[in-house]
MDAnalysis code that builds the backbone (N, CA, C; Angstrom):
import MDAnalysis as mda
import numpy as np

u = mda.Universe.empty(201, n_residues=67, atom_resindex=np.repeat(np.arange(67), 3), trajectory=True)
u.add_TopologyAttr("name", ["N", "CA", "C"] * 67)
u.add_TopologyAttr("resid", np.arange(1, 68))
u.add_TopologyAttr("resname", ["UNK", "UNK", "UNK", "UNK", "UNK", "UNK", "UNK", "UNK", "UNK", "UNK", "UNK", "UNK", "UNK", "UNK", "UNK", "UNK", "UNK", "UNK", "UNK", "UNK", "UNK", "UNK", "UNK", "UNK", "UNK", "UNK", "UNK", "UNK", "UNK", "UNK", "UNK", "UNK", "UNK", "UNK", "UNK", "UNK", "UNK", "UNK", "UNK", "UNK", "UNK", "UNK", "UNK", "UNK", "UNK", "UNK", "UNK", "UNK", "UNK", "UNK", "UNK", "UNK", "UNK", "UNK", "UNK", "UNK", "UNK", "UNK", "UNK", "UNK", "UNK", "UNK", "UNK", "UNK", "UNK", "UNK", "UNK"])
u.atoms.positions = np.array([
    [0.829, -1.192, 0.000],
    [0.000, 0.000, 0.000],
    [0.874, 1.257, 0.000],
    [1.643, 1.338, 0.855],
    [2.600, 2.559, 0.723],
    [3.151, 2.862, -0.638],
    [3.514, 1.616, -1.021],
    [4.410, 2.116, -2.848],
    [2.966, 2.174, -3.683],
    [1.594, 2.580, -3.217],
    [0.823, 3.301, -4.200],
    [0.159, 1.782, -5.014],
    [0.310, 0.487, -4.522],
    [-0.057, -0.042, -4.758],
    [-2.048, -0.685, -4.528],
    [-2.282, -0.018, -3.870],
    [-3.352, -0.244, -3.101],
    [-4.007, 0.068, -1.620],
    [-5.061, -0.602, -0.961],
    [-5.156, -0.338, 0.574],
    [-4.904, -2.022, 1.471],
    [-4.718, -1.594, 2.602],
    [-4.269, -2.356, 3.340],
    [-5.015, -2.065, 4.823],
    [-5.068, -3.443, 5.788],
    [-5.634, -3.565, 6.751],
    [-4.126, -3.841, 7.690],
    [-4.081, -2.838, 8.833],
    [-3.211, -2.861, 9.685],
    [-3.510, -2.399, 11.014],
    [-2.485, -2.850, 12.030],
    [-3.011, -2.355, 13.211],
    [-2.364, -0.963, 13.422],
    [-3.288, -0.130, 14.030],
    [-2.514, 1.295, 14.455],
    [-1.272, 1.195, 15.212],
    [-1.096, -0.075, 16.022],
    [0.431, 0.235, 16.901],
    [1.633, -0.543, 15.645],
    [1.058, -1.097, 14.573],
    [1.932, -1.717, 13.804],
    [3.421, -0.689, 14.155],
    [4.554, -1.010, 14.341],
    [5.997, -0.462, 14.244],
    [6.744, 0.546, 13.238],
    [5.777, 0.452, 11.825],
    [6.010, 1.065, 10.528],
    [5.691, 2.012, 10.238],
    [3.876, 2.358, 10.889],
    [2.900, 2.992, 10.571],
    [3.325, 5.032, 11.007],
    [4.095, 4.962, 12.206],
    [4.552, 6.379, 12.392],
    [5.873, 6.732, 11.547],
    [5.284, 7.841, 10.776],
    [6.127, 8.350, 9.946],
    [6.189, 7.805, 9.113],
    [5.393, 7.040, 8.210],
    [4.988, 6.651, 6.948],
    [3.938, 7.655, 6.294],
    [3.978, 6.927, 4.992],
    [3.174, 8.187, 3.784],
    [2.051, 7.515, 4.081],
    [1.334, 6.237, 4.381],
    [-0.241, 5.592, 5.012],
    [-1.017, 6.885, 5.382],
    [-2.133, 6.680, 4.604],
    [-3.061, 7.381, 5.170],
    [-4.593, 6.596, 5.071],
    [-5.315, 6.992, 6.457],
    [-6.399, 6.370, 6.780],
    [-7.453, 6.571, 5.553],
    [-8.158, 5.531, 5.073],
    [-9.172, 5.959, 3.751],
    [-9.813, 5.400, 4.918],
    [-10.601, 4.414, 5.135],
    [-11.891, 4.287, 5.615],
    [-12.117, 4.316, 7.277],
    [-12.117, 5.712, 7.843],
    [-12.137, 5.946, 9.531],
    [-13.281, 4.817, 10.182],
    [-13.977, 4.950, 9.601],
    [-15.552, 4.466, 9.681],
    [-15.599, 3.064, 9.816],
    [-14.696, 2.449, 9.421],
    [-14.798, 0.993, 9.077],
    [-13.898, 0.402, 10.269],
    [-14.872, -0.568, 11.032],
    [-14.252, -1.092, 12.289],
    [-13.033, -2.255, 11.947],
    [-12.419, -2.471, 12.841],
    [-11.658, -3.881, 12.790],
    [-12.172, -4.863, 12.532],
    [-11.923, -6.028, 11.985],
    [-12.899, -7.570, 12.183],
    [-11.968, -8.152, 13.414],
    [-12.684, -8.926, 14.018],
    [-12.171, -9.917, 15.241],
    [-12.309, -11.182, 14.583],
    [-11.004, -11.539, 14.258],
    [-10.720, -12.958, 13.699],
    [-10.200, -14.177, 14.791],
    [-10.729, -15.615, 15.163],
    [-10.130, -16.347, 15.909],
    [-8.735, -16.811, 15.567],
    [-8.127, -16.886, 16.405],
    [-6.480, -17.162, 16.468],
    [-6.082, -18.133, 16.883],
    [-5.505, -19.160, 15.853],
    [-5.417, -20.556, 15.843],
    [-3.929, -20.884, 15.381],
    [-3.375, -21.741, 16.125],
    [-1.887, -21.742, 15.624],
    [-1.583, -23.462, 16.362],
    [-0.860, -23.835, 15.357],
    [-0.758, -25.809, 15.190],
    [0.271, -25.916, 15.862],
    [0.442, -26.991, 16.533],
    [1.544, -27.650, 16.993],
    [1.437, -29.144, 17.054],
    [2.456, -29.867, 17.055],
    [2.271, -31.639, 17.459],
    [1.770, -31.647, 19.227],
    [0.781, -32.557, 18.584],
    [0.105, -33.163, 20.411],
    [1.036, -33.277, 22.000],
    [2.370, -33.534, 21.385],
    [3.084, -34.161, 22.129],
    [3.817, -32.503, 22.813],
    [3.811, -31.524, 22.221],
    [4.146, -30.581, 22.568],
    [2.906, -29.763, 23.223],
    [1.693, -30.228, 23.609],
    [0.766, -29.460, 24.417],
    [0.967, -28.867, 25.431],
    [1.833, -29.342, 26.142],
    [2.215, -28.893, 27.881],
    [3.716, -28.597, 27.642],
    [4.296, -27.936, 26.160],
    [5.602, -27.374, 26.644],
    [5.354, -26.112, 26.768],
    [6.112, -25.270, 27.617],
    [5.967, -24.271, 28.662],
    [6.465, -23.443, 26.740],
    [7.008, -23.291, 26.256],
    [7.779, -22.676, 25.347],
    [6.679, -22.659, 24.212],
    [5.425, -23.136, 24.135],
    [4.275, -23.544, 23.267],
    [3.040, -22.728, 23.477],
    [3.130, -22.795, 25.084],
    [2.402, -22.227, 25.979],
    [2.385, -20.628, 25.370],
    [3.720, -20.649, 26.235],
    [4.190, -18.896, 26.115],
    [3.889, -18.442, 24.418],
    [4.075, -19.341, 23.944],
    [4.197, -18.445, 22.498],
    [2.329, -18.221, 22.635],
    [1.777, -18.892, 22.671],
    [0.357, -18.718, 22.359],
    [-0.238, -17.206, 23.487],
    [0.008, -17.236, 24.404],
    [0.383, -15.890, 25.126],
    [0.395, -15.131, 24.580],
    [1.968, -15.141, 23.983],
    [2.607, -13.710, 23.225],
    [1.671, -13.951, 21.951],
    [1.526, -14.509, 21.448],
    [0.749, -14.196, 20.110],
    [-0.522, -13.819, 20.261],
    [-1.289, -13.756, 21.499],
    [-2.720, -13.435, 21.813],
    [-2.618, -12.336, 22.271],
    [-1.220, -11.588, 23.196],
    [-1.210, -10.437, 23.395],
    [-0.655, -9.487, 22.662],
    [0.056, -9.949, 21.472],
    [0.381, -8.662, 20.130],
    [-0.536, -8.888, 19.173],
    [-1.575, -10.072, 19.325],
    [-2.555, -9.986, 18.083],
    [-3.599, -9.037, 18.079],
    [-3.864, -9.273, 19.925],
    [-5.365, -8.628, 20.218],
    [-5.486, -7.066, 19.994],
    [-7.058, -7.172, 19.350],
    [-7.408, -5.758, 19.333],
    [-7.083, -5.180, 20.149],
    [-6.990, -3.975, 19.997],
    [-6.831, -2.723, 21.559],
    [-7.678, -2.053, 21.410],
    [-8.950, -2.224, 22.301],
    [-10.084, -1.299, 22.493],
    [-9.725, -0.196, 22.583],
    [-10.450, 0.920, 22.222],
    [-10.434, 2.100, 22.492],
    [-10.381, 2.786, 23.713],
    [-9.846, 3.753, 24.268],
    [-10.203, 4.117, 25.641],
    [-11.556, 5.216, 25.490],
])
């Protein structure tokens, strides 16, 4: 989207987004809330390192409500 290619769906805290040429086209248009699903082998259910990732990936995925 930036090289003028089109629009794009991103999060506002994305890392890129300050001080880029992005500009908001549709204010109006909410986020979708998509479920967050991520595979592993069975045998790795209870590794602590499997665990955590599903954590961290639920807490940089999730929406951030508005205040």
């Amino acid at each position: 989207a930036e090289a003028g290619l089109g629009i794009t769906s991103i999060p506002e805290e994305y890392p890129g987004i300050e001080g880029s040429n992005l500009v908001r086209v549709l204010p109006k248009l909410d986020p979708v809330e998509l479920p967050l699903y991520y595979v592993y082998p069975e045998r790795l259910k209870n590794s602590k390192r499997v665990i955590a990732l599903g954590e961290h990936l639920e807490e940089v995925l999730t929406l951030k409500k508005e205040k």
